[in-house]
C-alpha positions in Angstrom: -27.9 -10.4 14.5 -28.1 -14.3 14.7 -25.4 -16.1 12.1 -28.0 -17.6 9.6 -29.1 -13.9 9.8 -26.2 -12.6 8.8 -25.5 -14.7 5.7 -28.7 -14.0 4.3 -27.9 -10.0 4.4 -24.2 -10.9 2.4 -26.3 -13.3 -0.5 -28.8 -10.7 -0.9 -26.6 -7.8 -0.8 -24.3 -10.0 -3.9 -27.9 -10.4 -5.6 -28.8 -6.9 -5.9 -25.2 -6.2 -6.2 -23.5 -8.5 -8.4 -20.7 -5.8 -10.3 -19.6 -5.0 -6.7 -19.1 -9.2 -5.7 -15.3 -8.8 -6.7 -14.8 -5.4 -5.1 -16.2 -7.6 -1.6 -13.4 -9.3 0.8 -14.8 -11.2 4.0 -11.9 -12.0 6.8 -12.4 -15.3 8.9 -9.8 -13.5 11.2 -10.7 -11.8 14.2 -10.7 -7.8 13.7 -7.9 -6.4 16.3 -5.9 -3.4 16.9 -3.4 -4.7 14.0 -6.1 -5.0 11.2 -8.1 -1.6 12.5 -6.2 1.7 12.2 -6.9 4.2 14.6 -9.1 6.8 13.2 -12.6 6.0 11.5 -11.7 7.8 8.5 -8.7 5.5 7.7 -9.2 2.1 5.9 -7.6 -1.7 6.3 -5.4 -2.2 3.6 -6.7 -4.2 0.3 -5.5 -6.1 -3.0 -8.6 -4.6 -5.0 -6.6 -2.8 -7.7 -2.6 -5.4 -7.4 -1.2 -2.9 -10.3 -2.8 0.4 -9.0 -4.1 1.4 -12.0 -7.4 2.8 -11.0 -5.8 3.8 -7.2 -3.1 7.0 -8.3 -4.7 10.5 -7.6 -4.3 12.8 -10.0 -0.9 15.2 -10.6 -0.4 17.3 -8.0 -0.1 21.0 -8.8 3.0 22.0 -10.5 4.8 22.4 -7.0 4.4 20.1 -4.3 3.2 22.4 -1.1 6.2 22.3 1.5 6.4 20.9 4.7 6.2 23.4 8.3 8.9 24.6 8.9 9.0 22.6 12.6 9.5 19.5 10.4 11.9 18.2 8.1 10.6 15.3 6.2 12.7 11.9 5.8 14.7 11.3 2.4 13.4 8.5 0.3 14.9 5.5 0.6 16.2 4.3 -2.6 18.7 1.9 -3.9 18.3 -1.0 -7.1 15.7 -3.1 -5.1 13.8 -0.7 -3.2 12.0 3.1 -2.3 10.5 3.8 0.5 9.5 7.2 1.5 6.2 9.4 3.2 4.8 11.2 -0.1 3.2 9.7 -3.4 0.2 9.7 -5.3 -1.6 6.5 -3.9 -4.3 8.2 -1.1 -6.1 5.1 -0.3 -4.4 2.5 1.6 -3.5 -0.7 -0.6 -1.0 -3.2 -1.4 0.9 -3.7 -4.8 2.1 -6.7 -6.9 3.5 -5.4 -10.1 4.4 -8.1 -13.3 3.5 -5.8 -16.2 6.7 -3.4 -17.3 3.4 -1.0 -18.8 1.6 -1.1 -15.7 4.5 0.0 -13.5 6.2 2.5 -16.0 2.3 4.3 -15.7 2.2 4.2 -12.3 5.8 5.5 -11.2 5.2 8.4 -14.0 1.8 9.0 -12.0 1.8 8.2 -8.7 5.7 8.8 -7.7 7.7 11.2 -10.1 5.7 13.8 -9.0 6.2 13.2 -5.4 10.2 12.1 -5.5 13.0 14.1 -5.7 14.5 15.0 -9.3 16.9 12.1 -8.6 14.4 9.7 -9.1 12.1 10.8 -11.3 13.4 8.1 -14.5 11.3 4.7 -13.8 13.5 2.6 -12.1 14.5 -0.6 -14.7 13.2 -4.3 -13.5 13.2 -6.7 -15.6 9.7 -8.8 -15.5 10.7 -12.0 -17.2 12.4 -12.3 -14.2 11.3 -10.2 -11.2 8.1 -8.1 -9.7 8.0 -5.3 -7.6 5.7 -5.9 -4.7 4.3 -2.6 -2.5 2.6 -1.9 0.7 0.8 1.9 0.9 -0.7 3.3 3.8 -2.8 6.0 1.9 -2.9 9.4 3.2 -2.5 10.5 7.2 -3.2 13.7 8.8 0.3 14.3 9.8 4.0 13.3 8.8 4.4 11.0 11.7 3.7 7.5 9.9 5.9 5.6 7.8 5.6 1.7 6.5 8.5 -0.9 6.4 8.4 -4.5 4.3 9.5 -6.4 7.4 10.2 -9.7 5.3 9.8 -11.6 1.9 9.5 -15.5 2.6 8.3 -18.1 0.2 6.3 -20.8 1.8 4.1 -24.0 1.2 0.2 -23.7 2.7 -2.7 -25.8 2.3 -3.1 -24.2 -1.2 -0.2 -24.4 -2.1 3.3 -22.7 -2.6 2.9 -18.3 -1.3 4.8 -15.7 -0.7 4.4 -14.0 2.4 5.0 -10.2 2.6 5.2 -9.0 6.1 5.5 -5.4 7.1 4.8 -2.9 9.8 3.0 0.0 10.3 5.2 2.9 11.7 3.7 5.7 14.2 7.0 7.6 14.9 7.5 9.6 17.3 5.7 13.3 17.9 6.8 16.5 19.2 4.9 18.9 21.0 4.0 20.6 18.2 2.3 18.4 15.5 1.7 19.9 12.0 -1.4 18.8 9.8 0.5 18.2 7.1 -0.6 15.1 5.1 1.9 12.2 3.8 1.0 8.9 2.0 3.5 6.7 3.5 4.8 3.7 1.4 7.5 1.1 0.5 8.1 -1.2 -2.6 10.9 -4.0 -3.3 11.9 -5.8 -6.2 11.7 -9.5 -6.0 12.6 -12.4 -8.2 9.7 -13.1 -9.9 7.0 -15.5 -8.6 3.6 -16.3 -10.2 1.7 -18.0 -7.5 -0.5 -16.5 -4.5 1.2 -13.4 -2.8 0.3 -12.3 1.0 0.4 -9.2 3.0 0.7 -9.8 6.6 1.3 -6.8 8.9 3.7 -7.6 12.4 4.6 -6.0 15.6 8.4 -5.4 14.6 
């Protein structure tokens, strides 16, 4: 398809669509093996819903089902500034900027006490006057051996203006030789002094 081509299919598609334009992202970045993930089922990440409130599946059964035997899974990760762990309620992959106390006491009571052990089943305190919680979810895999890290947190100045820069990686850990099909929905979230301006997600190597 020639260029001018190619524009003419995104306006018209806008025109017949116009409830869907905000729901539409276009990269100017070349797609490679870092923005794809490896199966055709699996999606890029996206900021469509920052406060999740229309991305947590619903509850769970009244017990989660166990892992294989073969497998033991990870302990969350949790301390006063972050939790990162393989099982929640967000299925589809996405990124998170929480600044509403409302939104984020609804979406750890939906998408994580489920998931979490009893420990952390109270919604962790932040204060939003002064901080956020920011979140990278890899929705669900076919198999435990994923896991998501937030890399760094760096405040810069770009052409528009003062950002945040969120980089992280994508995890494929290691597999035995036998692999369960057991499905995990790997994620991580960190509590930030608060910032009001543009936020980005960049994944990296290491």
């Amino acid at each position: 398809m020639k260029r001018s081509g190619f524009w003419r299919v995104i306006v018209f598609s806008l025109l017949i669509h116009p409830a869907r334009a905000e729901m539409v992202f276009i990269s100017t970045q070349p797609l490679t093996f870092d923005t794809l993930f490896s199966s055709p089922t699996e999606q890029a990440l996206t900021l469509v819903d920052p406060e999740l409130t229309q991305s947590v599946a619903p509850p769970p059964p009244e017990s989660l089902p166990e892992p294989p035997p073969q497998f033991r899974l990870p302990d969350v990760i949790a301390d006063s500034r972050q939790w990162r762990g393989l099982r929640c309620g967000v299925t589809l992959p996405r990124y998170a900027i929480f600044r509403h106390g409302d939104k984020w006491n609804t979406f750890w009571e939906k998408g994580m006490t489920p998931y979490v052990p009893h420990r952390l089943h109270n919604v962790p305190e932040v204060d939003f006057t002064k901080e956020m919680v920011i979140g990278v979810f890899l929705g669900e895999r076919r198999d435990p051996h994923y896991a998501v890290e937030i890399r760094s947190i760096t405040p810069q100045t770009r052409p528009q203006g003062p950002v945040l820069v969120i980089r992280y990686r994508k995890i494929r850990l290691m597999e035995g030789v036998f692999s369960p099909a057991f499905p995990v929905q790997p994620f991580h979230l960190r509590k930030l002094p608060r910032f009001d301006g543009e936020v980005i997600f960049e994944p990296v190597k290491r």
